[in-house]
N, C-alpha and C positions, 0 to 999 in steps of 0.2 A: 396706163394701167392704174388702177385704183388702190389704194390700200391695202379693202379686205382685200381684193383679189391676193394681192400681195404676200398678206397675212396668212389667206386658205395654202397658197404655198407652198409660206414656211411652216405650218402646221402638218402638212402633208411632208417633209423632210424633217422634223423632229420625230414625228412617229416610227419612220423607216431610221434613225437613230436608236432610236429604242428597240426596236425588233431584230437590230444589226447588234445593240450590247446584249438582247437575251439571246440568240445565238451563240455569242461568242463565249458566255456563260454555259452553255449547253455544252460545248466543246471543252471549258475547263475543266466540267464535270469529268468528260470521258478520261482527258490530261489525268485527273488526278487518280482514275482505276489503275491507269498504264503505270504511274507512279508510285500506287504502293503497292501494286505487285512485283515491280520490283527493288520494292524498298528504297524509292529516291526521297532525295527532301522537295518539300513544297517549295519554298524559294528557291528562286536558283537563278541568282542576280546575274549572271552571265545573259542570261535569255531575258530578261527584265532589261539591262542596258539595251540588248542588241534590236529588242520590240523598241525602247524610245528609238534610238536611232534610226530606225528604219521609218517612226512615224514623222521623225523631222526631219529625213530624206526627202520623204512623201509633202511634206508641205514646202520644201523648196523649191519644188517645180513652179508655184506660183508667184517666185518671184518677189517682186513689191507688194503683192497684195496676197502677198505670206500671211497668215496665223501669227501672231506673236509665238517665237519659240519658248518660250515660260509657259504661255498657255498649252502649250501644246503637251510639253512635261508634264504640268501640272497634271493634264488630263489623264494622260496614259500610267501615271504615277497611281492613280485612284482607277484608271480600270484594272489594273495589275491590281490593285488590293483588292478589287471586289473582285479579281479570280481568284485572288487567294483563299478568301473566307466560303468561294466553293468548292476548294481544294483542302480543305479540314478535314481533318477526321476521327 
């Protein structure tokens, strides 16, 4: 396999990346109707741990050729905040 090929690929899985966080942003939206109708708070670090967790459960299945877990916090650390900022109001 060549490069681009290579490259077309991964171009083709970061996009489906990006369509997989504006969904999941569409969903915070609705998160955030159900929450202030009934008067929740936007944070609500209980569910914030248990989403990491759950995401470096998901990257343990693979083993040695694991994600660094840093990275993987990292990451869900900053999609958590940019649900939060769609959870404003």
């Amino acid at each position: 396999m060549k490069i681009n090929e290579i490259r077309r690929k991964i171009d083709i899985i970061d996009k489906n990346v990006i369509n997989l966080l504006f969904k999941r942003k569409e969903l915070a939206r609705k998160i955030s109707k159900i929450k202030k109708s009934k008067n929740m708070e936007i944070v609500q670090k209980d569910r914030e741990k248990e989403v990491i967790e759950k995401a470096n459960n998901c990257n343990e299945r693979y083993g040695k050729d694991k994600l660094s877990p840093l990275f993987i916090n990292n990451l869900f650390k900053q999609i958590i905040k940019e649900s939060r900022k769609v959870q404003r109001w």
